[in-house]
Z-matrix of the N, CA and C atoms (Angstrom, degrees):
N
C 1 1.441
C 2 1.522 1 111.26
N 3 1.018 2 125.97 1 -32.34
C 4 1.672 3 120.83 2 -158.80
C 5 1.647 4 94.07 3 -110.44
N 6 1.701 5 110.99 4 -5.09
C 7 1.477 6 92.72 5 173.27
C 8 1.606 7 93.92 6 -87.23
N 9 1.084 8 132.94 7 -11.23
C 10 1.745 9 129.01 8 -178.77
C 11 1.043 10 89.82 9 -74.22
N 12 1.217 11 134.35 10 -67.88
C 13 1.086 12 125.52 11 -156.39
C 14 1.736 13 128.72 12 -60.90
N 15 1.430 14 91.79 13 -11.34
C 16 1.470 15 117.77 14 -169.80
C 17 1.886 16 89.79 15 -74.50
N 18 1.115 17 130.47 16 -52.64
C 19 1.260 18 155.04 17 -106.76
C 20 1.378 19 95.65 18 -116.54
N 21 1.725 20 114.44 19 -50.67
C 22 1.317 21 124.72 20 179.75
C 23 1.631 22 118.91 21 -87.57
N 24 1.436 23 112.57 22 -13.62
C 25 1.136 24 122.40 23 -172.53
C 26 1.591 25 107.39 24 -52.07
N 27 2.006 26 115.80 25 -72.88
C 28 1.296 27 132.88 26 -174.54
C 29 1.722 28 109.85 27 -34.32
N 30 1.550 29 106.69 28 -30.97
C 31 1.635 30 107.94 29 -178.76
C 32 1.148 31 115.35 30 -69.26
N 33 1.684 32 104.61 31 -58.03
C 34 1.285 33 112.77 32 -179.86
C 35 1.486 34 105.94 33 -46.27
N 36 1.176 35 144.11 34 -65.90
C 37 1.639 36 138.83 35 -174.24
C 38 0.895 37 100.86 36 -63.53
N 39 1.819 38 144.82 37 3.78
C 40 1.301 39 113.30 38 158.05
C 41 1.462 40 114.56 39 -112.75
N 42 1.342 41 120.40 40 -2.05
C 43 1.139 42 118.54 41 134.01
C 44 1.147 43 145.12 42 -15.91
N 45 2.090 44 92.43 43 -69.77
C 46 1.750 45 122.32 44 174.51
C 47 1.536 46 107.55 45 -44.37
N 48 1.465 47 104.89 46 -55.42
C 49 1.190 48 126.86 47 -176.76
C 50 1.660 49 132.19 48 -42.53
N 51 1.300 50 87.91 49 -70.66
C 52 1.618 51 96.33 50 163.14
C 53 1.487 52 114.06 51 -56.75
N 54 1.511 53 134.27 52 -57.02
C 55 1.481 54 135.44 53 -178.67
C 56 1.974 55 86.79 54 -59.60
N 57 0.961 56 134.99 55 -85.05
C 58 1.548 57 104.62 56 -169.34
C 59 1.601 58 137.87 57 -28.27
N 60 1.424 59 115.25 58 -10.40
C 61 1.167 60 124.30 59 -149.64
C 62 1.746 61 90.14 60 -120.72
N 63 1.342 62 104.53 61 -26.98
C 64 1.887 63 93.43 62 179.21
C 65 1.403 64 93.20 63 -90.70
N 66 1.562 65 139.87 64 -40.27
C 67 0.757 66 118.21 65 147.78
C 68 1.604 67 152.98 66 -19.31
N 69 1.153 68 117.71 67 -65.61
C 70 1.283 69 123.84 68 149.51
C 71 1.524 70 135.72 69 -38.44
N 72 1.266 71 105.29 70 -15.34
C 73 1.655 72 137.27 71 -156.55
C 74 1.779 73 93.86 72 -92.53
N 75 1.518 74 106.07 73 -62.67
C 76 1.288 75 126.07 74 -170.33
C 77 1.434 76 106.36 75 -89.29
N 78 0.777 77 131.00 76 24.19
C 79 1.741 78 141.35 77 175.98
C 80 1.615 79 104.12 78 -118.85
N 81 1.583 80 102.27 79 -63.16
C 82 1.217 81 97.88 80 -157.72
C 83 2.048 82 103.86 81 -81.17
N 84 1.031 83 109.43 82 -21.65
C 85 1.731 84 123.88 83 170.30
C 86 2.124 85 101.07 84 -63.18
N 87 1.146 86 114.28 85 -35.00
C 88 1.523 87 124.20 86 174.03
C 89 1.704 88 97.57 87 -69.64
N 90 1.097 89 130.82 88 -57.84
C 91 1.178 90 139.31 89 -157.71
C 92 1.418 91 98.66 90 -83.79
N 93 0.850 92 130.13 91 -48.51
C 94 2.402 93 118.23 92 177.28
C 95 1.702 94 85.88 93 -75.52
N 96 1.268 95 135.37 94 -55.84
C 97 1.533 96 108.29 95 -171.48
C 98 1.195 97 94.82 96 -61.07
N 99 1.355 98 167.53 97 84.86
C 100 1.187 99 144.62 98 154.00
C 101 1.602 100 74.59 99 -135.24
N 102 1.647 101 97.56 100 -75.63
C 103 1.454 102 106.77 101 -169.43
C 104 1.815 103 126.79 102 -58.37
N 105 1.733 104 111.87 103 -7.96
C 106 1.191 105 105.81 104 146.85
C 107 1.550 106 142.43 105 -78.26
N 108 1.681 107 98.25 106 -19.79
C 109 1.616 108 103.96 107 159.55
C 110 1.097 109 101.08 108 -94.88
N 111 1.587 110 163.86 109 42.78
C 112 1.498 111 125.50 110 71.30
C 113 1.196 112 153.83 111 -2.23
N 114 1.484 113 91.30 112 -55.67
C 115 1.446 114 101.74 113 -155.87
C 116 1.777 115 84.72 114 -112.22
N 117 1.019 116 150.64 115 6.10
C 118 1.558 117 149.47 116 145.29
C 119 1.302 118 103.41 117 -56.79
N 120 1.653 119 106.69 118 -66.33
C 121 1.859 120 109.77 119 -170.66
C 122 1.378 121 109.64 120 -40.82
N 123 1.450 122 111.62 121 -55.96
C 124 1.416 123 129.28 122 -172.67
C 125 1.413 124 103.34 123 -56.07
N 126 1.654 125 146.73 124 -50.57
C 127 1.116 126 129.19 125 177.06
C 128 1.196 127 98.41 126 -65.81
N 129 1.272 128 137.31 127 -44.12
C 130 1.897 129 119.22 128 -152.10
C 131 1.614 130 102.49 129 -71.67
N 132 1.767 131 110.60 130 -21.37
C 133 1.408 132 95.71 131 165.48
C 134 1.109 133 160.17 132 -46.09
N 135 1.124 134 69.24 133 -45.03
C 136 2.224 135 97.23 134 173.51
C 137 1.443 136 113.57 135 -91.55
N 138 1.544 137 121.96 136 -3.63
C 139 1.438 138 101.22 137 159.59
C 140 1.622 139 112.22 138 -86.14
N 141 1.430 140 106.75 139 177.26
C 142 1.361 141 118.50 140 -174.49
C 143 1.739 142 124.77 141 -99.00
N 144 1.214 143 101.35 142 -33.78
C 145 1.567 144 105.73 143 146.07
C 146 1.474 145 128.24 144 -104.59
N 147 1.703 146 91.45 145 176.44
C 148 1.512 147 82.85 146 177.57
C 149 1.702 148 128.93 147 -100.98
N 150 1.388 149 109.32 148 14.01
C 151 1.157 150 122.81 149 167.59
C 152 1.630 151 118.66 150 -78.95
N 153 1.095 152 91.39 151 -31.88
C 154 1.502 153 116.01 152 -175.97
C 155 1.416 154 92.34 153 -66.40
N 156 1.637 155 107.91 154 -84.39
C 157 1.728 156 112.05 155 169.44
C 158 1.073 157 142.35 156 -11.73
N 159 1.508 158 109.84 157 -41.36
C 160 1.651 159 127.49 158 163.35
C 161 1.470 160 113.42 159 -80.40
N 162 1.047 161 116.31 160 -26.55
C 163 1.671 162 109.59 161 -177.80
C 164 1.673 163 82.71 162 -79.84
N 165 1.731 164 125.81 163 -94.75
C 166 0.983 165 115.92 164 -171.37
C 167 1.406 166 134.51 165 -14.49
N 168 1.436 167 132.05 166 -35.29
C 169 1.474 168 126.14 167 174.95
C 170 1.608 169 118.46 168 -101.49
N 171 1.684 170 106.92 169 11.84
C 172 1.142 171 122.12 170 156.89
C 173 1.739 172 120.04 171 -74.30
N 174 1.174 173 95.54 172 -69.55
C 175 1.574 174 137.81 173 159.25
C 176 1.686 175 87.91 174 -12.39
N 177 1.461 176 101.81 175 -83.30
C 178 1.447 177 126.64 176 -154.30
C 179 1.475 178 109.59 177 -72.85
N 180 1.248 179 130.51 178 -49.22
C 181 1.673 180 127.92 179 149.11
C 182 1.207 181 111.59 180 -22.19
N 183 1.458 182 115.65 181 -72.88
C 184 1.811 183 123.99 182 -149.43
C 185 1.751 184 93.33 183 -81.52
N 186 1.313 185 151.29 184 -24.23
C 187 1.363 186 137.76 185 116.87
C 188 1.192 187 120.42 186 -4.00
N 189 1.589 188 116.24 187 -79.28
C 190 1.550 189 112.93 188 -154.72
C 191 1.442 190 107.06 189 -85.36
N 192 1.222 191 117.81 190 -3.24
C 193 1.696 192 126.76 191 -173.19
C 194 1.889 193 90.44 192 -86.89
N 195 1.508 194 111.34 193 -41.44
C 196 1.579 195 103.40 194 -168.43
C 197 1.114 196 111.69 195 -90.48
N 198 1.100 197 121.35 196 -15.17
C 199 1.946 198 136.62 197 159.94
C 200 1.406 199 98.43 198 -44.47
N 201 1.212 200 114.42 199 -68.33
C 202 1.467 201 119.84 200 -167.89
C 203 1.580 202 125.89 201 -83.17
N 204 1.316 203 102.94 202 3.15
C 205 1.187 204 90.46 203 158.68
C 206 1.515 205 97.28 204 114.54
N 207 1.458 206 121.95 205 -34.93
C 208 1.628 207 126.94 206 178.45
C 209 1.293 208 114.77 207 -52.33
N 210 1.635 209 117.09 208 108.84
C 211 1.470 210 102.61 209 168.91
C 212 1.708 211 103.97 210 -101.02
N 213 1.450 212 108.19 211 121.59
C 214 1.630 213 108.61 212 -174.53
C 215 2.153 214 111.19 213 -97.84
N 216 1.277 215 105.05 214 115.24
C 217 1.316 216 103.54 215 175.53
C 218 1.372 217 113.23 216 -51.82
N 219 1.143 218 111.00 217 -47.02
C 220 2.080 219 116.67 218 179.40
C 221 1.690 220 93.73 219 -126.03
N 222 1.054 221 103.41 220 109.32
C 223 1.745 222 102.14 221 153.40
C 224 1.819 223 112.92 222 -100.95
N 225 0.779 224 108.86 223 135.80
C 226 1.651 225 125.03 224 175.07
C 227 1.757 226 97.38 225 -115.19
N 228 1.579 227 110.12 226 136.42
C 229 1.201 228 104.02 227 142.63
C 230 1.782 229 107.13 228 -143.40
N 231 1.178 230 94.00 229 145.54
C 232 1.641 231 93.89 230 -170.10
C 233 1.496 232 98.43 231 -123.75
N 234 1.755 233 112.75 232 135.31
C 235 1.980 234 127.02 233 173.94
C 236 1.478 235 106.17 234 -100.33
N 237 1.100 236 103.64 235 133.18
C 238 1.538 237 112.64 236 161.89
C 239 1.357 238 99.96 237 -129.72
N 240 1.739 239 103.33 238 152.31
C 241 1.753 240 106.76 239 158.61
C 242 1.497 241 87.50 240 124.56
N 243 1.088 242 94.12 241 -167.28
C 244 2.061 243 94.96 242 -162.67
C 245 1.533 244 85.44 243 -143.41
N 246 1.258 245 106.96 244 143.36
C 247 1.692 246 133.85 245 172.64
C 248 1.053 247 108.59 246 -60.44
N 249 1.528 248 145.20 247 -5.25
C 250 1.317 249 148.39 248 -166.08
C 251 1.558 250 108.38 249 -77.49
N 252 1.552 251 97.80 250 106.36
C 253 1.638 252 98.57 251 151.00
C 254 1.641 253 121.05 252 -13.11
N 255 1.351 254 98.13 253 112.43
C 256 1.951 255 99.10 254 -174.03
C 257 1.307 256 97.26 255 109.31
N 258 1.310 257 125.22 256 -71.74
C 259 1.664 258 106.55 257 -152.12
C 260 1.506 259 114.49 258 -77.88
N 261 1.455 260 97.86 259 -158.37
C 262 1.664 261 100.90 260 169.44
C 263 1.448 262 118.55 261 -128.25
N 264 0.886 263 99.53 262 -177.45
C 265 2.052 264 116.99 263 -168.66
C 266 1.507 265 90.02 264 -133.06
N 267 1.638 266 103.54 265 133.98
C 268 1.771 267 117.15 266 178.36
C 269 1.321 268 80.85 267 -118.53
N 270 1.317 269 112.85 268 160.09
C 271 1.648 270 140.55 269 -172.46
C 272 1.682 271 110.46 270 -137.73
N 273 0.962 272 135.53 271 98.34
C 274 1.789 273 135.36 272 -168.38
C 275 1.593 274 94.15 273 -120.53
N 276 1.509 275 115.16 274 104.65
C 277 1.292 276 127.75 275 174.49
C 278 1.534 277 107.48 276 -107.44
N 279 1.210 278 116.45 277 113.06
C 280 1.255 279 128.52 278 169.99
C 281 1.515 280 127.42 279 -86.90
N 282 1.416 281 145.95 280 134.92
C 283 1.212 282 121.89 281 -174.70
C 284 1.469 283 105.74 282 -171.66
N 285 1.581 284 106.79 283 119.56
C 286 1.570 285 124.85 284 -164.09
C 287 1.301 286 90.63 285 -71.37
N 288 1.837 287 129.37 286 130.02
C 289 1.006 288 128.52 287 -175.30
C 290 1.532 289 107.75 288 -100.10
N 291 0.975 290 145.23 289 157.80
C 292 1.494 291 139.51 290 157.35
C 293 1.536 292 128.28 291 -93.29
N 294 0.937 293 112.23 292 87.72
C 295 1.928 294 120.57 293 171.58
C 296 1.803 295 109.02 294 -86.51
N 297 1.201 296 121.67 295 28.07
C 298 1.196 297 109.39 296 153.16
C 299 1.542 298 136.01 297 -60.20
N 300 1.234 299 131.62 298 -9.36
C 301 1.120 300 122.31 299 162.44
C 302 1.719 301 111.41 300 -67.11
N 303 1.649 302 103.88 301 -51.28
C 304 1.575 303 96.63 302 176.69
C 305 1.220 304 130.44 303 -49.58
N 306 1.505 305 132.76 304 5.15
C 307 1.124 306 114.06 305 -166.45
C 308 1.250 307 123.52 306 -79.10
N 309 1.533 308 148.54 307 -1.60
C 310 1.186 309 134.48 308 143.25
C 311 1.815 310 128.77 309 -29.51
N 312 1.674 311 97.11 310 -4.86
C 313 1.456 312 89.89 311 177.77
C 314 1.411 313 106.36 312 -108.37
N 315 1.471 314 117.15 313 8.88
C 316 1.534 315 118.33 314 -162.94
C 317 1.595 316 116.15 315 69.12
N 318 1.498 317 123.36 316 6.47
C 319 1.225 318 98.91 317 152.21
C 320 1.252 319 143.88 318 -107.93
N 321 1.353 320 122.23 319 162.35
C 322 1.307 321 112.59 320 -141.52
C 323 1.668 322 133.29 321 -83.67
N 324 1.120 323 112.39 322 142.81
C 325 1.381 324 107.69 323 -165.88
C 326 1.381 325 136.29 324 -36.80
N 327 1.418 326 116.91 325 -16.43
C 328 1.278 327 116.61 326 -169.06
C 329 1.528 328 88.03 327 -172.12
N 330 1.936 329 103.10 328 131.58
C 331 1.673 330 127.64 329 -160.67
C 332 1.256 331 92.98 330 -120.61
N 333 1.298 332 142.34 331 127.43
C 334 1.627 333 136.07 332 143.37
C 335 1.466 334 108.64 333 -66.03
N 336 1.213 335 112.45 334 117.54
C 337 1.584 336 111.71 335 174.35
C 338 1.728 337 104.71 336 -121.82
N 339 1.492 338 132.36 337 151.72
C 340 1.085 339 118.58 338 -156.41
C 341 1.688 340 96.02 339 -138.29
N 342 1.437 341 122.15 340 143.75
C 343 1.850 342 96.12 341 159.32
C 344 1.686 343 98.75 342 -133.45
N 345 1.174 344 111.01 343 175.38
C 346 1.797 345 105.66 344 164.00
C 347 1.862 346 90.35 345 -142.78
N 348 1.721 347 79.50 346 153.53
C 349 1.416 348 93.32 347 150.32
C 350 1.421 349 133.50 348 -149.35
N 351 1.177 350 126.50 349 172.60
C 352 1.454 351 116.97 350 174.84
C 353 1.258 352 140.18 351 -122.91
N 354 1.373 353 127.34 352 115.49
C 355 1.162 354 114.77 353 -159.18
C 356 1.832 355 118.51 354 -120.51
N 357 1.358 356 128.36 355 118.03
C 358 1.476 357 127.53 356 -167.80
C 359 1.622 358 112.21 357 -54.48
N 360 1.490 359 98.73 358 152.89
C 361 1.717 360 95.33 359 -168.86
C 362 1.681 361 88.69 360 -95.13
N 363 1.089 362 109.87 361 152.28
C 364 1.818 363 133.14 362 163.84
C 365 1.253 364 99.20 363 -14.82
N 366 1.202 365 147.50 364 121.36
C 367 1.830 366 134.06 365 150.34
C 368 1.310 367 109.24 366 -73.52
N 369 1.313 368 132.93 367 -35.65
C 370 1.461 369 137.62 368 -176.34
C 371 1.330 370 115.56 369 -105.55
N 372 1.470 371 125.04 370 4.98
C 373 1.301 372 125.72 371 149.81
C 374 1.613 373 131.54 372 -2.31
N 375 0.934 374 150.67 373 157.81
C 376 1.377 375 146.72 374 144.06
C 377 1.500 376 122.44 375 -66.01
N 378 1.162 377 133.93 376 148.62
C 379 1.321 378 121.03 377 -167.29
C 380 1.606 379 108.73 378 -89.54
N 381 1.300 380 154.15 379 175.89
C 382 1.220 381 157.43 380 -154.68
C 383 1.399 382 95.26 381 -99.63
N 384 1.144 383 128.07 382 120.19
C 385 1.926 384 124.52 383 168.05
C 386 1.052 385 101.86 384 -133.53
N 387 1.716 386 115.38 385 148.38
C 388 0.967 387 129.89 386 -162.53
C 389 1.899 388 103.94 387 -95.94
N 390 1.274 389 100.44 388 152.59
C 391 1.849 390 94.49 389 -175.36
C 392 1.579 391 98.43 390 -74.70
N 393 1.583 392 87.97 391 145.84
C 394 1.993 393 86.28 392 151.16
C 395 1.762 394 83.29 393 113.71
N 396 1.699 395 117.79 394 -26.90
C 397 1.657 396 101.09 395 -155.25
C 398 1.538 397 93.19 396 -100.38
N 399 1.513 398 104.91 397 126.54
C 400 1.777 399 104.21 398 170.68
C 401 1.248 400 112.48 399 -91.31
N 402 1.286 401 98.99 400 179.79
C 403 1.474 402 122.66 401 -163.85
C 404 1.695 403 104.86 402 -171.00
């Protein structure tokens, strides 16, 4: 008995091992997408349109995702909300993750994991003026 056990032990901890490690994988890949739709909302805030807004928290996602290390097969990020002094801007960054190295555990190569956030537009902002008009 205790030589089986001797025998089965080294697996079992590498078992442990590997499931801690995809784990860790899918935690910490949840946690920089989180904090890159942060920091998306936060740029699309401060622009003044919303074309602008969408490029900027595009821009600014696919940055903080490659800063950290996230390489995303499909990133999506999608703005809602209106540029208006007062409201807010939501940020929904989507991004197919790749766990192909893990696959000795059967899981699967590639996770869509998604975060949003929201961030309020300026209330005391300046208003949008066009160049060229005096005053």
């Amino acid at each position: 008995m205790s030589a089986e056990i001797a025998l089965v032990t080294p697996f079992l901890i590498m078992l442990l091992v590997f499931v801690a490690v995809v784990i860790h994988r899918g935690v910490d890949a949840r946690l920089r997408l989180n904090g890159a739709a942060h920091q998306a909302a936060r740029a699309a805030s401060i622009e003044r349109t919303s074309p602008t807004a969408a490029a900027a928290a595009h821009t600014t996602a696919s940055n903080a995702l490659s800063a950290a290390g996230i390489s995303c097969q499909q990133l999506t990020v999608d703005t809602a909300g209106s540029q208006v002094p007062g409201s807010a801007v939501t940020v929904t960054v989507s991004c197919s993750v790749d766990f192909g190295d893990a696959l000795i555990l059967g899981v699967p190569g590639e996770k869509r994991l998604s975060a949003n956030a929201t961030e309020p537009v300026d209330t005391y902002r300046s208003a949008l003026t066009t160049a060229g008009s005096g005053s």
